[in-house]
N, C-alpha and C positions, 0 to 999 in steps of 0.2 A: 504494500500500500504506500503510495507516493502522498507525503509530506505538502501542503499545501505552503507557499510562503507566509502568509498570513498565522496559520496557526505557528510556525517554527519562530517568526517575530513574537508574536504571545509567550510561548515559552523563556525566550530566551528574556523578554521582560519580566515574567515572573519567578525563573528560577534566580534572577541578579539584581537583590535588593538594591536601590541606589545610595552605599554607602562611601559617606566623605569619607577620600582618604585621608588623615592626618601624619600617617607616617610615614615611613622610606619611599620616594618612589624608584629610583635606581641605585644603584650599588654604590654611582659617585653622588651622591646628592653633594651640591655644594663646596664641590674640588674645585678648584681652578689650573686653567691650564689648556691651549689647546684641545688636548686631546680628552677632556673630556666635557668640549661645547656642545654635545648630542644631546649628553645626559642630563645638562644644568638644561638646557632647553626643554627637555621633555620635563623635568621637574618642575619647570616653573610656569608649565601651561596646566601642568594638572594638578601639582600642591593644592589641596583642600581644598578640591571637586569632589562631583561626583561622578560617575559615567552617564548619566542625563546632561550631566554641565558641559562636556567635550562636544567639541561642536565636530559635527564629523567631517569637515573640511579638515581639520587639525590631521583626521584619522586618514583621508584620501590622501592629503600632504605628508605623510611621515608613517606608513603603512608599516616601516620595520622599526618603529620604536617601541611595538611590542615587545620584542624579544630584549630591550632594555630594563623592563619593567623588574622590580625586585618579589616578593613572593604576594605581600598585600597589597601591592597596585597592580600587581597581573589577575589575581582575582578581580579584584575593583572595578578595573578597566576592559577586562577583555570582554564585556557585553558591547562594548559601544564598538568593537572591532569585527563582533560578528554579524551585528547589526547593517555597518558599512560593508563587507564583503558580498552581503545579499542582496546590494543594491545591483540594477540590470543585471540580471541571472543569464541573461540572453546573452551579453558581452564580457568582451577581460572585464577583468576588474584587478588591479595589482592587490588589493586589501585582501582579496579571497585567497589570491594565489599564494600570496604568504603566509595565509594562517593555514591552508594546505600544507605546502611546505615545512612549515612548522610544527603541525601535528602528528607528521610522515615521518617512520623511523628509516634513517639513513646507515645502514649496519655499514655498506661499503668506507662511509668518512672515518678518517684516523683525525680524533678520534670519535669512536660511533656516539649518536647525537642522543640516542634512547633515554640516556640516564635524565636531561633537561627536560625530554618530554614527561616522564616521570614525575619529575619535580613539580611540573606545571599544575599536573593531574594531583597530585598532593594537595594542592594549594584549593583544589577545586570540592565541593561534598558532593554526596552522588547525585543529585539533582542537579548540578553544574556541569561534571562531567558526563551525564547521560544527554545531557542539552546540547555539550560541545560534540557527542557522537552523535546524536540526530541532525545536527548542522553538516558534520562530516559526511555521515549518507545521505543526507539532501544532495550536497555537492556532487557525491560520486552518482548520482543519476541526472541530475541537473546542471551541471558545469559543462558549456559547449566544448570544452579542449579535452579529449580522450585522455590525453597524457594528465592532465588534473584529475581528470573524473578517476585513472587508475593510481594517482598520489593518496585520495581521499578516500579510495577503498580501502589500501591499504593502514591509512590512519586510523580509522574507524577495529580494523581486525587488530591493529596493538591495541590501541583502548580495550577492545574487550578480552586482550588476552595479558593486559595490563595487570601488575599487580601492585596496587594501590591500596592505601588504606588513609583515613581519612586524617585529617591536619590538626 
């Protein structure tokens, strides 16, 4: 049974209360220094928001600042990221393509990326993480690019052969 978008947006607004984050949002909050202008920038668009507050431009503009996120702003925030990947389902969309990406375990990279997916899935309770695998098969039947739609099967079969437990 195919996933209507409408109800997968309900979901994902009810399983992700909109809570302000207050605390960490990346690893460097507040370094200075070149090399960590990413991170003070994402910090300081989302510091004590919520994910209703992120305007999804922010998200279409900076699609891989997810994966900068520390462990209570990637909970926090990653409704507002799944929300913007379902936008035209019909076309790319770079937001989808990353959180594909992202949810995909990569055995072949040194080093293999699974243990982060892991982490992420931690971060999530099972209401979260069953919302971010219904997202996932929506994609892999819905995402026009085959090579996505076989990234998002495969995300979906770690998730459920994931061993997680709750945070």
């Amino acid at each position: 049974m195919r996933i209507l978008d409408s109800e997968l947006t309900k979901r994902i607004e009810s399983a992700f209360p909109a809570t302000r984050c207050t605390g960490p949002i990346t690893k460097f909050d507040n370094q200075q220094g070149e090399e960590f202008d990413e991170d003070q920038f994402v910090f300081e668009a989302l510091s004590g928001r919520t994910w209703k507050e992120v305007p999804r431009q922010f998200v279409r503009e900076h699609p891989g600042s997810l994966v900068l996120l520390g462990p209570e702003a990637f909970s926090a925030f990653l409704p507002i990221w799944l929300l913007c990947a379902m936008e035209e389902m019909n076309h790319e969309n770079e937001v989808r393509e990353l959180l594909i990406y992202s949810f995909c375990p990569k055995p072949d990279l040194v080093p293999d990326t699974s243990f982060l997916i892991r982490d992420w899935l931690r971060q999530l309770n099972s209401e979260q993480r069953q919302t971010v695998r219904a997202f996932l098969a929506y994609c892999s039947s819905a995402e026009p690019s085959p090579f996505l739609r076989a990234h998002a099967s495969r995300a979906v079969e770690f998730i459920d052969n994931a061993e997680v437990s709750e945070s």
